[in-house]
N, C-alpha and C positions, 0 to 999 in steps of 0.2 A: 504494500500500500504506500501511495507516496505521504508527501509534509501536507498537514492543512494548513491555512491559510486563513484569513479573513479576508472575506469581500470587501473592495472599495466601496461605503459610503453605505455599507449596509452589516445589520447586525445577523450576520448568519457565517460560520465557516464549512468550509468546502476544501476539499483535497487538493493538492496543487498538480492537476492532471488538463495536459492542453487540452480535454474535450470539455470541462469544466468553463474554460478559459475563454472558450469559443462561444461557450452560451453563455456567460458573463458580458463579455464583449459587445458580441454583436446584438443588441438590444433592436424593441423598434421602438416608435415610428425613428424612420432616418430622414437626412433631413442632404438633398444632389446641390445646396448653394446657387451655384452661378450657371452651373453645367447643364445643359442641356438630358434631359433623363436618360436616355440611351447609352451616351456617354458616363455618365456617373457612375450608371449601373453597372458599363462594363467593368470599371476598374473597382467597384465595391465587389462583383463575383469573383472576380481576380483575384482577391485579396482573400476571400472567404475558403475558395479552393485551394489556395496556396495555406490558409491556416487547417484545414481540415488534413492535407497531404503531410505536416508538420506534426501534424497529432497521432496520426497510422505509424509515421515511423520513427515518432520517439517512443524510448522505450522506458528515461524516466520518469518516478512520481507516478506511474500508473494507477491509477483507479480501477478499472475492469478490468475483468479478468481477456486472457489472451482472444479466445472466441470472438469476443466486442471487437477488437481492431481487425482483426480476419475479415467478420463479417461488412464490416463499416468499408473494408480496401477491396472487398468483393460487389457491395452495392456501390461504391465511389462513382462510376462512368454516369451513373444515375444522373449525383450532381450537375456533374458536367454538362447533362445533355439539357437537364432544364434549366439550367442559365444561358445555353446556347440557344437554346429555344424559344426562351422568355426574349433576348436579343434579335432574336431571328423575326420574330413578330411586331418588336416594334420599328423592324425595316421595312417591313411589309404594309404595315400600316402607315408610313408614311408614302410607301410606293402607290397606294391605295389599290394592291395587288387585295383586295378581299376574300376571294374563293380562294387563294391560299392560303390567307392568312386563318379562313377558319379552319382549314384543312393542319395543318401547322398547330394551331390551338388543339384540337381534338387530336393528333398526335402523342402531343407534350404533357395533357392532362390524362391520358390511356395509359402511358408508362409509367406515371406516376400515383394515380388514383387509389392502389392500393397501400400507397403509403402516407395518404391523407388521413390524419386525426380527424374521427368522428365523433362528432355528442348525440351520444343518441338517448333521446328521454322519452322514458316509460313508463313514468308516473303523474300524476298529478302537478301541473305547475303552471303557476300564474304569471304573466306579462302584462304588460303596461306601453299605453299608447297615450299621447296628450297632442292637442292642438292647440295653438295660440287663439285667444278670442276678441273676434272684434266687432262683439256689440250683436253679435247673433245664438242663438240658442240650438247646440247638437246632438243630434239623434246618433246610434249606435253605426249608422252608415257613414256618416259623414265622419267616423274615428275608424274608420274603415280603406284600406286601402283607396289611392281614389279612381273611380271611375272610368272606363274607357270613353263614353260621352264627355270625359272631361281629359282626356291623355294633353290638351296639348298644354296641362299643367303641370305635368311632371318633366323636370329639371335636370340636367346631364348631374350627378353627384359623383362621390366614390364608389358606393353600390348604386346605383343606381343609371338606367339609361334613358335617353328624354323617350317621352311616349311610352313608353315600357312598364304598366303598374306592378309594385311591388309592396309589402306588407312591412312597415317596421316598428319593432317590437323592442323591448327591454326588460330587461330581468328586477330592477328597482325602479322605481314611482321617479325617484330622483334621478338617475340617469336622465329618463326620458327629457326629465326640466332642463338640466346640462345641455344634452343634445341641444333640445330645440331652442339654446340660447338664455336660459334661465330667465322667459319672458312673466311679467309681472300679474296676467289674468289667460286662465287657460283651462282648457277642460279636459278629463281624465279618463279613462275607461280600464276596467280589466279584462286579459284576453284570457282566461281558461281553458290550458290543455288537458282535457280527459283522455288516456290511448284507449278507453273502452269501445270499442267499435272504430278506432281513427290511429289504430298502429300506433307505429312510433316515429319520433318525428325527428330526420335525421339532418345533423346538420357539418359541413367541412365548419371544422373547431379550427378559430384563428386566436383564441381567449386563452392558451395557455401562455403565463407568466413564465419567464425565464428561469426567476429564482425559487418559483415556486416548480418548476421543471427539478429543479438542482436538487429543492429539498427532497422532493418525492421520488426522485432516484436514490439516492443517499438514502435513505428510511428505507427504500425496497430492497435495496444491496443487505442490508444489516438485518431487517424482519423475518427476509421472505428470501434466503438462500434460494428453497425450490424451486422460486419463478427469475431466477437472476437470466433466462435465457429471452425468456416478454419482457423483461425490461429493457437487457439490450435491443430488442427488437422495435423498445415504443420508443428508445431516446434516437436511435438509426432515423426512423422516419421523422424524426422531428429537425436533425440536422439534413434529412434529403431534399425535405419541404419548404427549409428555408428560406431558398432564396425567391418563392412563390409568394411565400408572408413579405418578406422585405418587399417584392414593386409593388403588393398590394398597400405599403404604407413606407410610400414616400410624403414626406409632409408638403402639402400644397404651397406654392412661394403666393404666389397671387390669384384670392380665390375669384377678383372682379374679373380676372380674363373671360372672356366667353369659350376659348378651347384650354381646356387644364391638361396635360401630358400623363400629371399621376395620376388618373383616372385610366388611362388607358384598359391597363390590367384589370384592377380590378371589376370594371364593368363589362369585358370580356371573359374573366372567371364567371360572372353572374349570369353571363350570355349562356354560357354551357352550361350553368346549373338548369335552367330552362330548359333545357334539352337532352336531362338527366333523369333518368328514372330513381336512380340510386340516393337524390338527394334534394331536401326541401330547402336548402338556402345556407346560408353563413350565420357563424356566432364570431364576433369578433369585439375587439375591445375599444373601449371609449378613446377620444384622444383630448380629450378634457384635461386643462390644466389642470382641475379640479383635485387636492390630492385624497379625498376621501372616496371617488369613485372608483381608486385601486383597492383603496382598503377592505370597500365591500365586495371586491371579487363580482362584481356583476359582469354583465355582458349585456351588446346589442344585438339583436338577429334579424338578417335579412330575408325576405320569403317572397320570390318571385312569382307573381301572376300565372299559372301553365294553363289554366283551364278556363279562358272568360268563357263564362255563359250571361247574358242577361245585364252587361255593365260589370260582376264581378269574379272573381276565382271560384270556383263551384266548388272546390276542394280547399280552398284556403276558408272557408265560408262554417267548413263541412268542420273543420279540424277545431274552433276557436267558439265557447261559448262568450259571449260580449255581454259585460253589462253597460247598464244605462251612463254613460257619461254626467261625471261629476263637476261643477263649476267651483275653480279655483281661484281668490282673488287674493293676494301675499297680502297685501298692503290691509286689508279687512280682516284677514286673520292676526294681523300683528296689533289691528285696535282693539279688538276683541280684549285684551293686556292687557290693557292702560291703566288699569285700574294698580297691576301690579306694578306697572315701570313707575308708579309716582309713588311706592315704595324705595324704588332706588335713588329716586330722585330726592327723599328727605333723607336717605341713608349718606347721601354723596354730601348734603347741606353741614350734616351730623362732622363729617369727615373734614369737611372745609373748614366749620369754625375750630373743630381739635385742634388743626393743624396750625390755621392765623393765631390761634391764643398759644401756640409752643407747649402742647399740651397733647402733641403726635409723636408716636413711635417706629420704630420700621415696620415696612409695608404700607403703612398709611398714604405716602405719596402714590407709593405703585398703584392702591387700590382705586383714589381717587382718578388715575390717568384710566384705569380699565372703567370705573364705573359713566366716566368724561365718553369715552370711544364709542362704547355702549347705546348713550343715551341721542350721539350722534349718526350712529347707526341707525339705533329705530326711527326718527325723525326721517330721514333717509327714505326708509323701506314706503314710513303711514304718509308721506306725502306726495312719495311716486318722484320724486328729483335726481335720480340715477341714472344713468348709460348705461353701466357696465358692470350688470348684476355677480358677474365670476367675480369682481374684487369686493363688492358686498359679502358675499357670501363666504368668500376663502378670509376677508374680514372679523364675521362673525365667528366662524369657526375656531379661529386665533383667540378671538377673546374668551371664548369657551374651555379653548385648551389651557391658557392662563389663571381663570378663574379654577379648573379641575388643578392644577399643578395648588394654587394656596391652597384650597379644601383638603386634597391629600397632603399635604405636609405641615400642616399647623404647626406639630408638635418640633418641627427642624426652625420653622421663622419663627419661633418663643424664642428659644434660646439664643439666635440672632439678635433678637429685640431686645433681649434682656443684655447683652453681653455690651450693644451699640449704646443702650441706656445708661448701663455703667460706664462707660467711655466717656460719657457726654456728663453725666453727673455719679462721682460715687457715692452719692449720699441719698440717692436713688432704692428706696423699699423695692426689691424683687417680685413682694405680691401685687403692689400697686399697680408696676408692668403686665406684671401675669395677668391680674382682674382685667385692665384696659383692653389687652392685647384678645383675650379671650372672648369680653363682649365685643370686641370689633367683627373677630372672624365669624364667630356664631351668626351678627344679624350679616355679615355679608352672606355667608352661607342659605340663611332664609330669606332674605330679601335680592341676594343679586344673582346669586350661582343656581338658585331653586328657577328665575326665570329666564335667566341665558338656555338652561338645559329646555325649558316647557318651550322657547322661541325656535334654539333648531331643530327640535322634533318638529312642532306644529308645521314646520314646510309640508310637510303630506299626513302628517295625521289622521287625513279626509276618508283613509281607506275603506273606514268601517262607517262609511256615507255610499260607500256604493251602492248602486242599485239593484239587481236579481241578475242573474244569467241567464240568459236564451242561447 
């Protein structure tokens, strides 16, 4: 076994084995700069086959066993061929050679298909669709894929082709919001998968995490001796496929252009999933600065249109019980509060005059600056005077994690308190500290941390507003 190591800029260690290295590295979304996409790509696969040919034939700091690299220098050509491929296509498609290039496409994805990651779900589980509202009231259609009577609404995207309906879906209430721009009144629906009568619904898995890749190999090496041969086999395919997941997320340079490059791929994956028996769409992961939409391990899923009948999918229709769309308006959920934030607003008064009479201790200033940010926030939200809902909200979140960091350590910033107090006077009673210091934290606990927590939950709280399924 080789040395472990710690990840850069993350708390997990990992064997110091080049295949480790490779999935550490190469992360997505990636981002071609100045280059022209074709170009970029070529010398990003270059580079990636040149690190995988580095890792077959070092031999130290191994991590798997001998069979792993056999097998990985026996599938190798693989690689090769579908980054020559992926290259190949997007020659073609500037040639606007077409019959080749779907010809080329159905090639590249036939050699490879069996080593695509599937999510395939067989149980019960719930998604989430929202639209932005402007002033009209929606019926369970209109959160519904849209229309073929209305195709020439649909927009060239990543997954998406213009005129081409397809279905999009999310695994949290709150992605969806991310997604669609964290708009400030919007309507909600749940989509309900039952496989009773509606199979299983199978999806090309683009949602597996790197490091969550690392860790679940690592775990399955140590747990599951017996199966260490599926494991080689599930982390093979995940270095075979990678360079499909990479041109599906190149980060767009300019989304105003009217022809985007990094779109390419991916809406030519989507073309073939259309034209797949084998498979209902993609799960793929947010690209949300957001850092709590990694946290929750969610996912988006794409579900291409195959069967219009009647304006809509007959089978996307067949698969998804819908309930009644919910109306969401942030800024009316946040007054709905008010009552509590003029709590924190006499707690913050409380803290001011301590503080003007020299009669504050440590944390007092900190508290007063979080309970100050706070109250400028909500103001913010209940008046609707924002652009730029992602720094609201990665805003709020901050002050949440601040206010959870005093709550759990009271007992570390006493002794702080007490220790700066005697600095500052030592004729300074300990209890006097302690009493002050301990009613400060208590009411910020009930009066400011009890309704930062009740404010970012209540973002969707709504759930259990839904209305019945059909």
């Amino acid at each position: 076994m080789g040395n472990i190591k710690l990840v850069k800029g993350e708390n997990i260690m990992v064997y110091d084995d080049k295949i480790f290295t490779i999935i550490n590295d190469y992360r997505l979304p990636i981002s071609r700069g100045e280059l022209p996409i074709d170009i970029f790509l070529e010398g990003y696969f270059k580079e990636y086959i040149e690190a995988i040919k580095i890792a077959i034939s070092n031999t130290d700091n191994r991590f798997f066993r001998d069979e792993f690299y056999n097998n990985l220098e026996r599938e190798f050509y693989l690689i090769e061929e579908l980054c020559n491929g992926i290259l190949e296509i997007y020659q073609l498609y500037d040639s606007a050679y077409m019959v080749e290039l779907y010809k080329k496409l159905n090639e590249v994805m036939g050699k490879i298909e069996k080593h695509l990651y599937i999510k395939e779900i067989k149980t019960i589980n719930d998604f989430y669709r929202i639209r932005v509202e402007n002033g009209e009231k929606y019926s369970r259609k209109d959160l519904f894929h849209i229309p073929m009577s209305k195709r020439e609404l649909i927009r060239p995207y990543r997954y998406s082709i213009a005129g081409y309906p397809c279905l999009y879906l999310a695994s949290y209430i709150e992605l969806c919001w991310f997604e669609c721009g964290m708009p400030q009144k919007f309507s909600f629906s749940k989509f309900r998968f039952n496989p009773i009568d509606r199979g299983t619904l199978k999806l090309i898995d683009f949602s597996i995490q790197p490091l969550e890749l690392i860790s679940d190999v690592e775990i399955g090496y140590y747990n599951h001796a017996d199966k260490k041969e599926l494991i080689d086999n599930y982390l093979i395919k995940y270095l075979i496929t990678y360079p499909l997941r990479a041109a599906c997320s190149v980060k767009v340079n300019n989304k105003d252009n009217p022809f985007i490059e990094e779109y390419i791929i991916p809406q030519l994956l989507l073309l073939w999933i259309r034209h797949n028996d084998n498979f209902d769409g993609v799960a793929y992961l947010t690209a949300s600065a957001i850092e709590a939409a990694y946290e929750w391990n969610a996912f988006n899923l794409v579900l291409p249109a195959k069967d219009i009948k009647q304006e809509y999918c007959s089978k996307l229709s067949q698969m998804f019980e819908i309930s009644e769309p919910v109306s969401c308006d942030i800024s009316k959920i946040f007054i709905s509060y008010s009552y509590k934030v003029e709590n924190v607003k006499e707690f913050l008064k409380e803290l001011e005059y301590a503080y003007l009479e020299g009669q504050s201790f440590y944390l007092y200033k900190e508290i007063i600056s979080l309970c100050k940010s706070f109250l400028l926030f909500y103001d913010c939200i209940v008046s609707e005077k924002y652009a730029d809902a992602e720094v609201l909200y990665q805003t709020m979140d901050t002050i949440n994690l601040f206010a959870n960091v005093i709550d759990d350590n009271g007992g570390v910033f006493e002794k702080i308190a007490i220790k700066k107090a005697k600095n500052w006077d030592e004729r300074i009673l300990e209890d006097k500290v302690t009493k002050s210091y301990n009613n400060i934290i208590e009411k910020f606990s009930k009066d400011v941390k009890l309704i930062l927590s009740i404010l970012l939950d209540s973002f969707f709280s709504h759930s259990s507003l839904l209305g019945s399924l059909v």
